[in-house]
TORSE-319417 format. One record per residue (C-alpha): x, y, z. Coordinates in steps of 0.05 Angstrom, whole numbers, plus 32768, in hexadecimal, padded with zeros to 4 digits. Example, Ala and Ser with C-alpha at 12.3 -4.5 7.8 and 13.67 -1.06 7.14 Angstrom:
{X:80F6&Y:7FA6&Z:809C}
{X:8111&Y:7FEB&Z:808F}
***
This chain:
{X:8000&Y:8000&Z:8000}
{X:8038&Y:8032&Z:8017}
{X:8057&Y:8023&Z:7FC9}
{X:800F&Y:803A&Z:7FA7}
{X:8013&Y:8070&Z:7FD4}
{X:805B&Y:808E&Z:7FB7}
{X:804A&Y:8083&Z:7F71}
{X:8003&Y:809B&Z:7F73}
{X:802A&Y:80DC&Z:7F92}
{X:805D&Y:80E1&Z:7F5F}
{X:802C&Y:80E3&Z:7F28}
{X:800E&Y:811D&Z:7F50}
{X:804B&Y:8140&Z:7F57}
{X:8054&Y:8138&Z:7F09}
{X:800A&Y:8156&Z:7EFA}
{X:801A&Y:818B&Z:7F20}
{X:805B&Y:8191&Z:7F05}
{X:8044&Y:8191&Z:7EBE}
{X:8002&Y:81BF&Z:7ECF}
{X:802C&Y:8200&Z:7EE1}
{X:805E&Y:81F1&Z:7EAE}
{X:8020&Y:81F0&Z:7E76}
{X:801C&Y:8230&Z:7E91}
{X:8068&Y:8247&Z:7E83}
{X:804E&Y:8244&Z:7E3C}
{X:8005&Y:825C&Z:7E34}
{X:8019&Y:829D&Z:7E5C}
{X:803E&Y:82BB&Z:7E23}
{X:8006&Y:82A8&Z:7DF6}
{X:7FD2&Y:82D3&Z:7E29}
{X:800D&Y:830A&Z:7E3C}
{X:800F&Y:8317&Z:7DF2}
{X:7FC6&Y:830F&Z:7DE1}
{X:7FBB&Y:82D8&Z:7DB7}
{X:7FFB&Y:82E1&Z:7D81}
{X:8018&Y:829E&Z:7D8A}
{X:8058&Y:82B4&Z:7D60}
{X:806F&Y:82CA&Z:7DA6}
{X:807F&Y:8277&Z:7DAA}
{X:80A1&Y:8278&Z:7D6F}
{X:80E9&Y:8287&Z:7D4A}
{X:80C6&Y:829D&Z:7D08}
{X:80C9&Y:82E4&Z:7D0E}
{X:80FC&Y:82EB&Z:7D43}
{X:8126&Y:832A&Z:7D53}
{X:816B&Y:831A&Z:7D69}
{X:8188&Y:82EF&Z:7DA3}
{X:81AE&Y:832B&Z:7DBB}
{X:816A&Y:8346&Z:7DE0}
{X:8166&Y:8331&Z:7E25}
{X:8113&Y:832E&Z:7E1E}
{X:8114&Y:8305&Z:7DE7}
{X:8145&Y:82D2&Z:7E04}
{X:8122&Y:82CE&Z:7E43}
{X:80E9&Y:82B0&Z:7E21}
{X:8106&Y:827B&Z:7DFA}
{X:812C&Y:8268&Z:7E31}
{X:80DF&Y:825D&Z:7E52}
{X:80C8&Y:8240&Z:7E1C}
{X:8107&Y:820C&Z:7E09}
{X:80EE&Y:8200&Z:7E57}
{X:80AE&Y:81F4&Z:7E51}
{X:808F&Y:81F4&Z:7E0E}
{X:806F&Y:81B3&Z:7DF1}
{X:8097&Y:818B&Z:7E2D}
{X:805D&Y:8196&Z:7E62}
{X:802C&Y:818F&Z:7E35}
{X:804C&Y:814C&Z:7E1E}
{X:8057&Y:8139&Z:7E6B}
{X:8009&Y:814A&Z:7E7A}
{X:7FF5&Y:811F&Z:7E3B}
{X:8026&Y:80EB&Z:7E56}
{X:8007&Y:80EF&Z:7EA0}
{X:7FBF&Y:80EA&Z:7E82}
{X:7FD3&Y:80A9&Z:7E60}
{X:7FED&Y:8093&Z:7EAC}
{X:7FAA&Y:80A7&Z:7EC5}
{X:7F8A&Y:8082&Z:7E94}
{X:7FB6&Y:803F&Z:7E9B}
{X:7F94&Y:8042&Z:7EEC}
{X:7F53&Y:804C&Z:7ED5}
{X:7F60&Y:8007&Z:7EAA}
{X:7F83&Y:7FDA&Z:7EDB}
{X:7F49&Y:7FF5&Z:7F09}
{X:7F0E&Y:7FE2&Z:7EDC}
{X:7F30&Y:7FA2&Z:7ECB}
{X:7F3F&Y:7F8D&Z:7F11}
{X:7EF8&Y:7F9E&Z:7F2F}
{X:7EE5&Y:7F78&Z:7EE8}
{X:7EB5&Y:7FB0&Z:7ECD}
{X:7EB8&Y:7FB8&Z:7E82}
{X:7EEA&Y:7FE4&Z:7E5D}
{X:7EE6&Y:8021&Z:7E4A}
{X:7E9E&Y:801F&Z:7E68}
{X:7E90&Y:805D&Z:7EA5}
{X:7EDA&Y:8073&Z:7E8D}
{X:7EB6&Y:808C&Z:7E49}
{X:7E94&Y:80C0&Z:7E69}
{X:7ECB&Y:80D6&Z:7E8B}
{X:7EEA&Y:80E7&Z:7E4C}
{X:7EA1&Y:8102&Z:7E2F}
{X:7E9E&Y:8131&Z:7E6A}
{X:7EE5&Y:8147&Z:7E5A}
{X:7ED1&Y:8157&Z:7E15}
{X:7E9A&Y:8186&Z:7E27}
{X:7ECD&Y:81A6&Z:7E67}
{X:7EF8&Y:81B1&Z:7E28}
{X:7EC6&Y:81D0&Z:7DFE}
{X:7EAA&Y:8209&Z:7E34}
{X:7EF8&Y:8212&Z:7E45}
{X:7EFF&Y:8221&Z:7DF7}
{X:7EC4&Y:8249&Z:7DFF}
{X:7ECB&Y:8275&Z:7E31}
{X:7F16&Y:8274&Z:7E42}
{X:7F4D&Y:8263&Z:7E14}
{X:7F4A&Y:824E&Z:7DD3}
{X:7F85&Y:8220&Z:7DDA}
{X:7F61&Y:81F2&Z:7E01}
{X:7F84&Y:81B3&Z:7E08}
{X:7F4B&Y:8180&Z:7E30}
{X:7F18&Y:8174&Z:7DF1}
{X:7F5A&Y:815C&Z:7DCE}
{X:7F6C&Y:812C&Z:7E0D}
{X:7F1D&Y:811B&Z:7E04}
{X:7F29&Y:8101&Z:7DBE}
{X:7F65&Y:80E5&Z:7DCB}
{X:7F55&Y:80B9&Z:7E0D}
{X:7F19&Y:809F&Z:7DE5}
{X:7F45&Y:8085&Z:7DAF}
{X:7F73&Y:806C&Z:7DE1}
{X:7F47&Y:804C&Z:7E17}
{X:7F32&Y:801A&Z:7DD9}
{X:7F77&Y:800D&Z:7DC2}
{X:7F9C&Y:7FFE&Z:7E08}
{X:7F5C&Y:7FC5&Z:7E0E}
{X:7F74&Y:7F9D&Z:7DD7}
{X:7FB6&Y:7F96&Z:7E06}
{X:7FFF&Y:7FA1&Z:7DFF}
{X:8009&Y:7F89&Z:7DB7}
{X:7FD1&Y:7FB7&Z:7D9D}
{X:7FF9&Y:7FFC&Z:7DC5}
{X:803B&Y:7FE2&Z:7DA4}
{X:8017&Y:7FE1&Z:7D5F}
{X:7FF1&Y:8020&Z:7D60}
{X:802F&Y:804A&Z:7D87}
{X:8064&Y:802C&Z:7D4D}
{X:8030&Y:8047&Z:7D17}
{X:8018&Y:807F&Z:7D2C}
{X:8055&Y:8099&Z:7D4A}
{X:8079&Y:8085&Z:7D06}
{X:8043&Y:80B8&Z:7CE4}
{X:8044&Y:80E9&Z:7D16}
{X:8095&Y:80F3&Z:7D01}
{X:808C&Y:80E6&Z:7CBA}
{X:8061&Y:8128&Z:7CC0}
{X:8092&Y:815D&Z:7CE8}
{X:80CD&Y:8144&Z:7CC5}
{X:80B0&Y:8163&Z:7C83}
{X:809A&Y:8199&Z:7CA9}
{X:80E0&Y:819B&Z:7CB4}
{X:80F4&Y:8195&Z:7C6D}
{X:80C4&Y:81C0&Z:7C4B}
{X:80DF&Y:81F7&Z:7C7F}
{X:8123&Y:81E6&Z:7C73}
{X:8111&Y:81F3&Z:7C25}
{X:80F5&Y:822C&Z:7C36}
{X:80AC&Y:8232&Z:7C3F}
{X:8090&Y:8264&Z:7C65}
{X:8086&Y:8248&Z:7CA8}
{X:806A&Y:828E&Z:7CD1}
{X:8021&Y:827A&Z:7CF4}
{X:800C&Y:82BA&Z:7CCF}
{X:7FEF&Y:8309&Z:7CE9}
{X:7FD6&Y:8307&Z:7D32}
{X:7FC9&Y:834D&Z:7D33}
{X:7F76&Y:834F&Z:7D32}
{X:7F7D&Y:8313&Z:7D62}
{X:7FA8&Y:8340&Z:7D93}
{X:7F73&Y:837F&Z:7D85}
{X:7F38&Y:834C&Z:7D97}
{X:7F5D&Y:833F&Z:7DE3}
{X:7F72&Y:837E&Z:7DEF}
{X:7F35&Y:83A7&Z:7DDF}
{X:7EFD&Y:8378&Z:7DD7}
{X:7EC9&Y:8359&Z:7E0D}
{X:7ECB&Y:8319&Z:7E21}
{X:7E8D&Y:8308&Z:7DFC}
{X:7EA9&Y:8321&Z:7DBB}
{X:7EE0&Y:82F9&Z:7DD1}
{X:7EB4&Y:82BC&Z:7DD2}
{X:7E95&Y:82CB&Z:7D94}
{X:7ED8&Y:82CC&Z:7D6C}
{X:7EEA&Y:828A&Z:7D8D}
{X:7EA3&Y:8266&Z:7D7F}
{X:7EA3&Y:8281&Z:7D25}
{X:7EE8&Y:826D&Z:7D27}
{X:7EE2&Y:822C&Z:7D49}
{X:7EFA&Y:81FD&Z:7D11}
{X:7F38&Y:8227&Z:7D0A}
{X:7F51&Y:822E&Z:7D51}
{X:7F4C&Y:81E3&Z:7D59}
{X:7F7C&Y:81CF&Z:7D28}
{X:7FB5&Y:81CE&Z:7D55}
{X:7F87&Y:819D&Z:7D8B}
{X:7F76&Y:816E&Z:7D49}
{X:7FBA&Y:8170&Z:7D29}
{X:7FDA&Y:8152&Z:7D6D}
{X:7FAB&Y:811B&Z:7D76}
{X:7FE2&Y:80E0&Z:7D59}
{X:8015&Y:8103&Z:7D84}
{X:7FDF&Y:8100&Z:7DC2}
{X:7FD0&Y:80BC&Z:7DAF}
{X:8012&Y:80A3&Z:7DAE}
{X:8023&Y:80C6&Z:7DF0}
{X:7FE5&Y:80AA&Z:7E13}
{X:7FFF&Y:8069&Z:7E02}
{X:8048&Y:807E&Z:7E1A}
{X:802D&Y:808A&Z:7E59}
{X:8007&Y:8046&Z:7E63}
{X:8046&Y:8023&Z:7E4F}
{X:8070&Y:8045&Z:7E80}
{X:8038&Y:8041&Z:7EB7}
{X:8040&Y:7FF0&Z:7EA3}
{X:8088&Y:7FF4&Z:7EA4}
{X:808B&Y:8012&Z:7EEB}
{X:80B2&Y:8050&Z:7EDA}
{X:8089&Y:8076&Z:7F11}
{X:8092&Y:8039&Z:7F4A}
{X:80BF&Y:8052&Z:7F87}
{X:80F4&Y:800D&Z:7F87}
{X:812C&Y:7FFE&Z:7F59}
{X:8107&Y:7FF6&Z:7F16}
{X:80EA&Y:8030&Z:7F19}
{X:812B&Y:8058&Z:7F2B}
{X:8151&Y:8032&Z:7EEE}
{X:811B&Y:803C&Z:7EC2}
{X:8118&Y:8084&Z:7ED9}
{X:8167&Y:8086&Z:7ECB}
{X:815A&Y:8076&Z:7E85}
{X:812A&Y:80AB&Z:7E7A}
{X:8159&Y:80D7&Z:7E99}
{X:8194&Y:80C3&Z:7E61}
{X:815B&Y:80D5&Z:7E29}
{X:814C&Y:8118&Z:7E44}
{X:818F&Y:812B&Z:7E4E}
{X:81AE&Y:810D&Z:7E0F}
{X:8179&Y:8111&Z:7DDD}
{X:8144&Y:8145&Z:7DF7}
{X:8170&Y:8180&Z:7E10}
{X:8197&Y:817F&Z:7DCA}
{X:815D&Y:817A&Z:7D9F}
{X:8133&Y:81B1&Z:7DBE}
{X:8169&Y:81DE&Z:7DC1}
{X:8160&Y:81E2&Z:7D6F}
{X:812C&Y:821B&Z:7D91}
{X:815B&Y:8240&Z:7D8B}
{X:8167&Y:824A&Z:7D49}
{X:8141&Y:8281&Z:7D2B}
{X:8113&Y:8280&Z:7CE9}
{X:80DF&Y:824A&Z:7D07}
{X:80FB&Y:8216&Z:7CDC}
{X:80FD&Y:81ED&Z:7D1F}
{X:80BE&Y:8208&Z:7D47}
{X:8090&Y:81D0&Z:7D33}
{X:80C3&Y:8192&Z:7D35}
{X:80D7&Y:81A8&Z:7D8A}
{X:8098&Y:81B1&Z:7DA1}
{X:8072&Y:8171&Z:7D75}
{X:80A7&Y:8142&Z:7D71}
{X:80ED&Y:814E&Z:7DA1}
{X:80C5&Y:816E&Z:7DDD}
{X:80A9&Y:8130&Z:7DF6}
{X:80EC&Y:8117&Z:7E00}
{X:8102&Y:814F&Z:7E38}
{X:80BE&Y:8135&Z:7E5D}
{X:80DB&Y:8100&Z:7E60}
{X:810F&Y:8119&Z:7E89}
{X:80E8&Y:8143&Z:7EA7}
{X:80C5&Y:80F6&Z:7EC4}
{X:810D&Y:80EF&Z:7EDF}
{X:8126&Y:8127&Z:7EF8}
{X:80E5&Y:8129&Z:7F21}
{X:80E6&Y:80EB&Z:7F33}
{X:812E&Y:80F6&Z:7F59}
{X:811A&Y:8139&Z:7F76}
{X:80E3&Y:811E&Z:7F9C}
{X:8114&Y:80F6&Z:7FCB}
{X:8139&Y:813A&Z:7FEB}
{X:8110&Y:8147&Z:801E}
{X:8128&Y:818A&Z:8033}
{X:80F2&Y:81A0&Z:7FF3}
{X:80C4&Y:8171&Z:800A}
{X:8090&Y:81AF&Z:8013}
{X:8092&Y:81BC&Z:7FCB}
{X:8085&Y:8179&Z:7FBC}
{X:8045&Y:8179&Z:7FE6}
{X:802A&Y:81B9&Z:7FC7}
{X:803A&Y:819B&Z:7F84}
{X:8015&Y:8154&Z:7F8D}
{X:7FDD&Y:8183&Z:7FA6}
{X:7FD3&Y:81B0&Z:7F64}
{X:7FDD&Y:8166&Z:7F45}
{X:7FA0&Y:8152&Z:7F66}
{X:7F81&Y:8186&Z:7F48}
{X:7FA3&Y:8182&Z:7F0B}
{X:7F5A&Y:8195&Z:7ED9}
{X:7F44&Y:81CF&Z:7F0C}
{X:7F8B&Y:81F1&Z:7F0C}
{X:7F90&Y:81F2&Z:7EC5}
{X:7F50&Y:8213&Z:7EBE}
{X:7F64&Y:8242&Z:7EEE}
{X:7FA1&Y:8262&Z:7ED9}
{X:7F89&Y:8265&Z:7E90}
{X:7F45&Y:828E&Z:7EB4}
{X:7F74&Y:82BF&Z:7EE3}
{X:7FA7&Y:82C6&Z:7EA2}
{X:7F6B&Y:82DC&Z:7E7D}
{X:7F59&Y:830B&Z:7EB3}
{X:7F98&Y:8328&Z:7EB8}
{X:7FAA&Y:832A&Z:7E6A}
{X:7F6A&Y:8343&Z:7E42}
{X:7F47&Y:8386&Z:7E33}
{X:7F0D&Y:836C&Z:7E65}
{X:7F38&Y:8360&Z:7E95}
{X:7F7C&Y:8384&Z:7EB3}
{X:7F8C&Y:8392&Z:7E67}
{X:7FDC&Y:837B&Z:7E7B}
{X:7FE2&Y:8356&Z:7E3C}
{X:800F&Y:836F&Z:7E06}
{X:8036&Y:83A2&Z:7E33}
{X:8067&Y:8371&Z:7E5A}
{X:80AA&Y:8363&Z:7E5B}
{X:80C0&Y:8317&Z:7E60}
{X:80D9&Y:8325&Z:7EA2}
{X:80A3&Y:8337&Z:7EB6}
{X:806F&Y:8309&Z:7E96}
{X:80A2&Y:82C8&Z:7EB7}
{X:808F&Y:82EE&Z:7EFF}
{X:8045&Y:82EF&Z:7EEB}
{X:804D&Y:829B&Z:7ED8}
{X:8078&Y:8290&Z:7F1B}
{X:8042&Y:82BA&Z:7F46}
{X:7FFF&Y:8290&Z:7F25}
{X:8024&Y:824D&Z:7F2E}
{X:8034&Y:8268&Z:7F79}
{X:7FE4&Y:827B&Z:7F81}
{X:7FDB&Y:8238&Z:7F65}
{X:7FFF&Y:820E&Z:7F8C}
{X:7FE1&Y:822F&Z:7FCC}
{X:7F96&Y:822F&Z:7FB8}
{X:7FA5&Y:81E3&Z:7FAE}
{X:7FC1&Y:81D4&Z:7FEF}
{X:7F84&Y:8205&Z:8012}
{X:7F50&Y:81DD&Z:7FEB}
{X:7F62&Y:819B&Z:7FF9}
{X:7F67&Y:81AD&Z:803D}
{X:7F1D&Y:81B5&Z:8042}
{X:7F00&Y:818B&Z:8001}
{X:7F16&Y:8143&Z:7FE3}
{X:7F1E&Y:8159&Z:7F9B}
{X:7F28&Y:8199&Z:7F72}
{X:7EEA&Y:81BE&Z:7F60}
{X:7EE3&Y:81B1&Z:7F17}
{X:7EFC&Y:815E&Z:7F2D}
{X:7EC1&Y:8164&Z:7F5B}
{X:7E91&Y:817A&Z:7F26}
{X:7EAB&Y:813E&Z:7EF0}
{X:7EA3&Y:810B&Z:7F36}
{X:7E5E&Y:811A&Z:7F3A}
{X:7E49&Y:8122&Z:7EE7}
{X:7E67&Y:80DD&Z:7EEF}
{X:7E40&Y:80C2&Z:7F19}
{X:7DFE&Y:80D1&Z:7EFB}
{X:7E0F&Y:80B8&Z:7EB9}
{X:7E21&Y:8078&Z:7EDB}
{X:7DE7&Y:8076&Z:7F04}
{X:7DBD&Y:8073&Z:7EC0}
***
């Protein structure tokens, strides 16, 4: 029981991990209202300007590698869910279907009324597709991850080449975007978001292989006992650590080369190989005690992994848009890194104060209970 205990709070440490670091990269997307060539290298303007390197130092950080840890810990998440249905022998995907149903729609009303980069109805899509493939057992994961993976870098490597040919690889003029959150209400807001729907969910559609495949990942290392506190876990750890170090830090350094010939192939195909360091490194911190209180606050915000993310995208909003405190588009990236650090610090303390008084975050409490009445039908 004591083992469950460690790696059930490792995996909450790693949510929570991954949840403010999602964060380290959708703040410069709400600090500069809505032009996402703030993430990029197209149109950059020297690496002699302190602002400009602060940023991609952030973003060769964070970008696409907590986003690829979080896709990595929902595939954990949903490897328990399995072994639980299996071992209480209820059918599979069965109640665990509406779970992912109920994410959808917390996706869609996020899209809606908060951020259009909403990552949860992808997640939706993508746990459906995976909750049928991870029943037809081991051989069926191998299969489908070897395929789809084998697309997935057919497709950014001639993103790559076309870009190393030359195309044009800028995401095109943000400027009405940026007018719309800096001057416009929040239901005009809305409005652009709902006739442009199709449009802003490319990005959520165009990663659903990737999501797929890192699902999967995640089962496989849940089966492999990567997160388990005894020596297998610690070597298998080890070797995550060796792949982060040796093949993730190198490739996502190509960040730094400007002209965005290498924007797309870090953040959809060499990021997920710093979170897996990221597992390891982790993983290894968690046995100092000394920082033992960070680790607490952390497996609490991991606990409420879905209401935190909601949260900082809401205050971001708040603090960013015309509607709102109207910061966005006049701050330094010094200043927008204190803004990140101060949310995640709010974060991790509304966490620990919740929990305190209530079992589960409030939007967790909310999916408990649709949950239940669906199953009670």
């Amino acid at each position: 029981m004591e083992q469950r205990h460690e790696r059930i709070r490792l995996l909450d440490i790693l949510r929570g991990f991954a949840i403010l670091g999602t964060l380290g990269t959708n703040i410069w997307i709400f600090t500069h209202l809505g032009d996402l060539s703030y993430l990029t290298t197209y149109a950059y303007t020297g690496w002699w300007e302190l602002d400009d390197l602060l940023r991609m130092i952030v973003l060769f950080l964070v970008n696409g590698k907590m986003l690829g840890l979080l896709t990595i810990m929902f595939g954990v998440g949903m490897e328990m869910k399995f072994q639980q249905a299996k071992s209480a022998g209820k059918a599979w995907p069965g109640v665990y279907m509406w779970v992912l149903l109920i994410l959808l729609l917390e996706g869609l009303l996020h899209f809606i009324f908060v951020m259009e980069y909403d990552i949860l109805m992808s997640y939706g899509i993508t746990g459906m597709i995976a909750a049928f493939i991870i029943r037809g057992g081991d051989r069926a994961i191998s299969i489908t991850m070897k395929v789809i993976g084998s697309v997935h870098v057919i497709v950014i490597i001639g993103m790559l080449l076309l870009g190393l040919m030359g195309a044009n690889m800028s995401l095109g003029n943000f400027d009405q975007v940026a007018a719309l959150y800096q001057g416009g209400s929040w239901l005009e807001q809305i409005q652009y978001r709902l006739t442009h729907f199709l449009q802003l969910r490319l990005e959520p559609i165009f990663v659903i292989p990737l999501n797929v495949f890192l699902f999967l990942l995640g089962v496989r290392l849940m089966r492999s006992g990567v997160f388990a506190p005894d020596e297998n876990g610690q070597q298998q750890r080890g070797k995550l650590l060796k792949l982060g170090i040796y093949a993730g830090v190198p490739l996502n350094l190509l960040i730094f080369i400007p002209g965005g010939i290498f924007d797309m192939p870090v953040r959809y195909l060499f990021a997920p190989f710093l979170s897996l360091g990221y597992i390891a490194i982790v993983g290894k911190m968690i046995q100092y005690d000394r920082w033992d209180r960070l680790w607490r606050l952390l497996e609490k915000a991991g606990k409420m992994s879905l209401s935190c993310y909601v949260m900082q995208n809401v205050i971001a909003s708040v603090l960013c848009y015309g509607w709102g405190l109207a910061l966005g588009g006049k701050l330094n990236s010094l200043t927008i890194i204190a803004i990140w650090i101060e949310i995640s610090v709010f974060q991790l303390w509304f966490a620990s104060r919740w929990l305190q008084v209530f079992k589960l975050g409030p939007m967790e409490s909310v999916r408990r209970r649709a949950v239940g009445i669906f199953q009670s039908r």
